[in-house]
SESE-313291 format. One record per residue (C-alpha): x, y, z. Coordinates in Angstrom, 1 decimal, m for minus. Layout:
! SESE-313291
ZALUM      u      v      w
ZALUM      X      Y      Z
...
END
This chain:
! SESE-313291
ZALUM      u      v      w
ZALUM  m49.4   22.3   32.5
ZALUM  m46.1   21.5   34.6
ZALUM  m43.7   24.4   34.2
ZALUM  m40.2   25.2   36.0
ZALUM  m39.0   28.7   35.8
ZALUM  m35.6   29.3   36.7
ZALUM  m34.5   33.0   38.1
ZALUM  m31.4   34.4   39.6
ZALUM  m28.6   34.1   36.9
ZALUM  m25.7   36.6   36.3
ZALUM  m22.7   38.2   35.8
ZALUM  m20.6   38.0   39.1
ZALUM  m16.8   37.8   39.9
ZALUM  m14.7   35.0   40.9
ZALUM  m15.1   34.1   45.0
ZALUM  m18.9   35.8   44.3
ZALUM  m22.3   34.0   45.3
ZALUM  m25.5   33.6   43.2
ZALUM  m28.8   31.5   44.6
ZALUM  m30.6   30.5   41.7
ZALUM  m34.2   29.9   41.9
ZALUM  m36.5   27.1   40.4
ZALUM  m40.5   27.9   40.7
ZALUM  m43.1   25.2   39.7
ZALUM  m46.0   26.1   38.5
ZALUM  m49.2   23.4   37.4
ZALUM  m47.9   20.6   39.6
ZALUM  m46.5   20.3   43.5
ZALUM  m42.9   19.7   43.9
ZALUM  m43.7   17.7   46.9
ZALUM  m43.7   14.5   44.9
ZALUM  m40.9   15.3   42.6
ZALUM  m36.8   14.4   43.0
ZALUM  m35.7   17.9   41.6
ZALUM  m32.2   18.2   40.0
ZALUM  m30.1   20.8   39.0
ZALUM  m27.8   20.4   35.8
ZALUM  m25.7   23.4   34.0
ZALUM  m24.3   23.2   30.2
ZALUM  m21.4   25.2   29.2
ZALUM  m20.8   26.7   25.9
ZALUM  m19.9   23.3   23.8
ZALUM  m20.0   21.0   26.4
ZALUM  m22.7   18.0   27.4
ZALUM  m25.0   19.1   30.0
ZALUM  m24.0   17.4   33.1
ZALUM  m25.6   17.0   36.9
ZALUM  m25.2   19.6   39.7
ZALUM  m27.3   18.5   42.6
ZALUM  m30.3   16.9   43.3
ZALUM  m32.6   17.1   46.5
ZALUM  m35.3   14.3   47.2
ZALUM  m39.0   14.8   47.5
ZALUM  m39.1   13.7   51.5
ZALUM  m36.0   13.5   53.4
ZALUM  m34.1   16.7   51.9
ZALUM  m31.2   14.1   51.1
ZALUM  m29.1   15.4   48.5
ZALUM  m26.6   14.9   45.9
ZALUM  m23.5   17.0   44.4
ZALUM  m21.2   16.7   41.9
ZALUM  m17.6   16.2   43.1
ZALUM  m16.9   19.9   41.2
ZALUM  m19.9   21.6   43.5
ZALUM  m19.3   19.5   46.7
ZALUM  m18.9   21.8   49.8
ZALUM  m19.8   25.0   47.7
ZALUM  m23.2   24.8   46.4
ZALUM  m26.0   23.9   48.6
ZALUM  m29.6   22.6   47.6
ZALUM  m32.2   23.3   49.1
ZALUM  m36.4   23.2   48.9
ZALUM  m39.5   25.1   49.9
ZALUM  m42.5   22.9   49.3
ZALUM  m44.6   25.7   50.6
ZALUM  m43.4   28.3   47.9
ZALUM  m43.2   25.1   45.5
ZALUM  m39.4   26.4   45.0
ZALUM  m36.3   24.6   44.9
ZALUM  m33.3   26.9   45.3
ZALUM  m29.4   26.5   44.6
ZALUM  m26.9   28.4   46.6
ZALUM  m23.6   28.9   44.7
ZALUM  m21.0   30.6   46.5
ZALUM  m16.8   30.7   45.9
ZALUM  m18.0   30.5   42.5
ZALUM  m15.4   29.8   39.9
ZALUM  m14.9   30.7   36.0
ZALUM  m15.4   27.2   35.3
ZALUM  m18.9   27.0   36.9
ZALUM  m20.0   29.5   34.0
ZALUM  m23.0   27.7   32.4
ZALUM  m26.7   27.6   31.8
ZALUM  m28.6   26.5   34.8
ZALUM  m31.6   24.2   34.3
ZALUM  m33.6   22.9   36.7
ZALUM  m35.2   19.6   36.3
ZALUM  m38.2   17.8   38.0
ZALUM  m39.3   13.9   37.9
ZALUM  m41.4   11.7   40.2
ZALUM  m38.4    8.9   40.1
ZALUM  m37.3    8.8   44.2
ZALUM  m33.7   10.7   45.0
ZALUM  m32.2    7.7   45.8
ZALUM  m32.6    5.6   42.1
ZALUM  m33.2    8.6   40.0
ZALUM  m29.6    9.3   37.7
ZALUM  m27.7   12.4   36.9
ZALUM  m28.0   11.9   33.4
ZALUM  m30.5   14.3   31.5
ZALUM  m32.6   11.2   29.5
ZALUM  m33.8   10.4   33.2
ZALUM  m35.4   14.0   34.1
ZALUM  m38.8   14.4   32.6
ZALUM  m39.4   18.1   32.6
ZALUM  m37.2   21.1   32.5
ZALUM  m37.3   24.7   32.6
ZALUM  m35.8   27.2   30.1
ZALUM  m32.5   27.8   32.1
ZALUM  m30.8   30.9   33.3
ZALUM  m26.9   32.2   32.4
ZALUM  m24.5   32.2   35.1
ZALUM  m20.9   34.1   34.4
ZALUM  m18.0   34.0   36.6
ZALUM  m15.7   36.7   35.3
ZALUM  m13.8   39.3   36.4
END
């Protein structure tokens, strides 16, 4: 059975870092574009990041871009996202997301993404 389980979530102060974590379990990551999305209290979830199943090419959000890095380990079938200068704003359940369609068609939109994991809280507050 294909699971993603999401670690590394917290409280942490405004300029702080987190690295979240996203292990697969029942299936290898190798073949999967795996995205990163967050949803705030009342709001739609949106996109992050995504990082594609061969090159390592990746994708941010404007709002992320030249903060938050994604990054794989096939051999730990982990996908990780580092989050540093952190903001109140990027306070938000993290979900990680996994689908076979390549990097380079798949969409940032959450009908596209085929299997998800439960999510972990982030909180940027002082």
């Amino acid at each position: 059975q294909l699971q993603l389980v999401e670690s590394g979530g917290g409280l942490v102060q405004p300029g702080g870092s987190l690295r979240l974590s996203c292990a697969a379990s029942g299936f290898t990551l190798d073949y999967y574009t795996i995205g990163w999305f967050r949803q705030a209290r009342g709001k739609e979830r949106e996109g992050v990041s995504r990082i594609s199943s061969s090159d390592g090419s990746t994708y941010y959000a404007d709002s992320v871009k030249g903060r938050f890095t994604i990054s794989r380990d096939n051999a730990k079938n982990t996908v990780y996202l580092q989050m540093n200068s952190l903001k109140p704003e990027d306070t938000a359940v993290y979900y990680c997301a996994a689908d076979p369609t390549p990097w380079a068609v798949q969409r940032m939109c959450r009908i596209h993404w085929g299997s998800w994991g439960q999510g972990t809280q982030v909180t940027v507050s002082s």
